[in-house]
C-alpha positions as CSV (number, residue, x, y, z in Angstrom):
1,X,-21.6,23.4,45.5
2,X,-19.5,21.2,43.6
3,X,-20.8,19.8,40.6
4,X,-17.8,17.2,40.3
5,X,-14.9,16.8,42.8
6,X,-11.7,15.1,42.0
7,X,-13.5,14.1,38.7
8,X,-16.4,12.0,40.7
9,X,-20.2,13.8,39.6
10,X,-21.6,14.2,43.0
11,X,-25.2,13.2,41.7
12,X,-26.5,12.3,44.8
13,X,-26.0,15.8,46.1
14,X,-27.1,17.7,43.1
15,X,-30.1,15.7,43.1
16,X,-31.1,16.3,46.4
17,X,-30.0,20.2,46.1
18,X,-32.5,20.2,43.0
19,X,-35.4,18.9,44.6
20,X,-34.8,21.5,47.7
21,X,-32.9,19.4,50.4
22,X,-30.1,21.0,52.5
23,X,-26.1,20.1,51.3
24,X,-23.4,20.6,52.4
25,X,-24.9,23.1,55.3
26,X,-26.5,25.0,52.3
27,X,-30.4,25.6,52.9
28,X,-32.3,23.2,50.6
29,X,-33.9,25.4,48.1
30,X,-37.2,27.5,48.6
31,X,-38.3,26.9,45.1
32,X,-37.2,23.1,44.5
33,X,-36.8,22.0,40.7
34,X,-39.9,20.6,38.9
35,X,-38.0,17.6,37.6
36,X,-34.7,17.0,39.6
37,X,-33.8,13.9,37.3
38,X,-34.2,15.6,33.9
39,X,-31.9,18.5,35.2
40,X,-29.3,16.1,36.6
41,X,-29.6,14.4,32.7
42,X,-29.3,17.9,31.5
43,X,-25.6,18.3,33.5
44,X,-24.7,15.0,32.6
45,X,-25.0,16.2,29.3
46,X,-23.3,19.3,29.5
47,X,-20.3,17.6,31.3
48,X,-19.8,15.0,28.3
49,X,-20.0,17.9,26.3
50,X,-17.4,20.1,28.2
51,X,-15.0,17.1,28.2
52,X,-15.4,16.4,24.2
53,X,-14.6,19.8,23.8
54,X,-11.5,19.4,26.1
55,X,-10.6,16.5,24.8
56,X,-11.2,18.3,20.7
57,X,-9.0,21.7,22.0
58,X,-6.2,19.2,23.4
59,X,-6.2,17.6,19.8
60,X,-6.1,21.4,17.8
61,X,-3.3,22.4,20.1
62,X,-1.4,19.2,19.2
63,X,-2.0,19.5,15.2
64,X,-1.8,23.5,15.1
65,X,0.6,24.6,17.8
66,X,-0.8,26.7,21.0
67,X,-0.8,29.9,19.4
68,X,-2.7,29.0,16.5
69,X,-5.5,27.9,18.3
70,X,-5.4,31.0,20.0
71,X,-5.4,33.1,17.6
72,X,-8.4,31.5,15.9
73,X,-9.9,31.6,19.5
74,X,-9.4,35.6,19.5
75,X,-10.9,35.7,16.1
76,X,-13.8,34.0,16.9
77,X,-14.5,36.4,20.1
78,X,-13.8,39.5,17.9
79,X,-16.7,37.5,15.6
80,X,-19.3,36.9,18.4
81,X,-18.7,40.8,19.9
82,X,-19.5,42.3,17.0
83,X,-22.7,40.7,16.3
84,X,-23.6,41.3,19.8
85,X,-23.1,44.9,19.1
86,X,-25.4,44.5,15.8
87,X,-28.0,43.2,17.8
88,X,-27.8,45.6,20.4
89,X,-28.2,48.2,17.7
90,X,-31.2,47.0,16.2
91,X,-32.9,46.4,19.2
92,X,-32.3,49.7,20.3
93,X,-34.3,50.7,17.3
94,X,-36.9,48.5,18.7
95,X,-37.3,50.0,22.8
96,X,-39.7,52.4,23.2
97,X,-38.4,53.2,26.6
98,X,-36.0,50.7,27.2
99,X,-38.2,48.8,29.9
100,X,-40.2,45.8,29.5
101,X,-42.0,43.3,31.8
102,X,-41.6,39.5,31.2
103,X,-44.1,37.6,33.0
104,X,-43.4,34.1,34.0
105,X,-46.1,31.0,34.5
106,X,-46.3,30.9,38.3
107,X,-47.8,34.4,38.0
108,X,-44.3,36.6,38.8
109,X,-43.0,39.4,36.7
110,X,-39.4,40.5,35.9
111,X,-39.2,44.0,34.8
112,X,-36.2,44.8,32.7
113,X,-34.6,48.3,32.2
114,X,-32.2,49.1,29.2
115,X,-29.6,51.6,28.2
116,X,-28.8,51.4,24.9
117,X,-25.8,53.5,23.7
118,X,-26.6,52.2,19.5
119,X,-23.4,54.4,18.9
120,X,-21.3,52.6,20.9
121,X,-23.1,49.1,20.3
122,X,-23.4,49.0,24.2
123,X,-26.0,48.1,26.9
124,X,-26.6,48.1,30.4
């Protein structure tokens, strides 16, 4: 579903999707949200944050020139990759057998399985 169409938040249907009502013909949710009007603060949020960062990249481009910006951009990818890798490589130090169970509060489990490839700094 659309969060935002034609730059209008659709909070009336988010709201009702997050506490489990049918939109839009889709199925209202099985497991509704606990609090439908903190998560619709919660978007709100993240939207006024997407747009200042909009409205900030709009304002580099204009002082720096497109492909300064970019390049910085690529930089800070290449940055954030390799520390991914790191991390991958010290945690594969840290798996016994690369599977471990995370329980969650209404009783479920999830049960994770990891390759690690530390030479490669890869996962999957």
């Amino acid at each position: 579903m659309k969060l935002v169409e034609r730059g209008v938040l659709r909070e009336a249907e988010m709201q009702a999707l997050l506490a489990g009502e049918a939109v839009d013909g889709q199925e209202g949710a099985r497991y509704p949200s606990r609090n439908p009007q903190q998560n619709l603060a919660d978007l709100k949020a993240q939207i006024a944050a997407n747009e200042k960062g909009v409205q900030e990249l709009r304002r580099m481009v204009q002082q720096f020139g497109l492909p300064v910006v970019q390049a910085y951009m690529r930089h800070v990818q290449d940055n954030a990759e390799e520390s991914v890798r790191r991390a991958i490589t010290r945690l594969a130090a840290r798996l016994q057998d690369g599977r471990f169970t995370l329980p969650l509060d209404n009783g479920a489990q999830v049960q994770v399985a990891v390759r690690i490839d530390a030479a490669r700094g890869a996962a999957r």
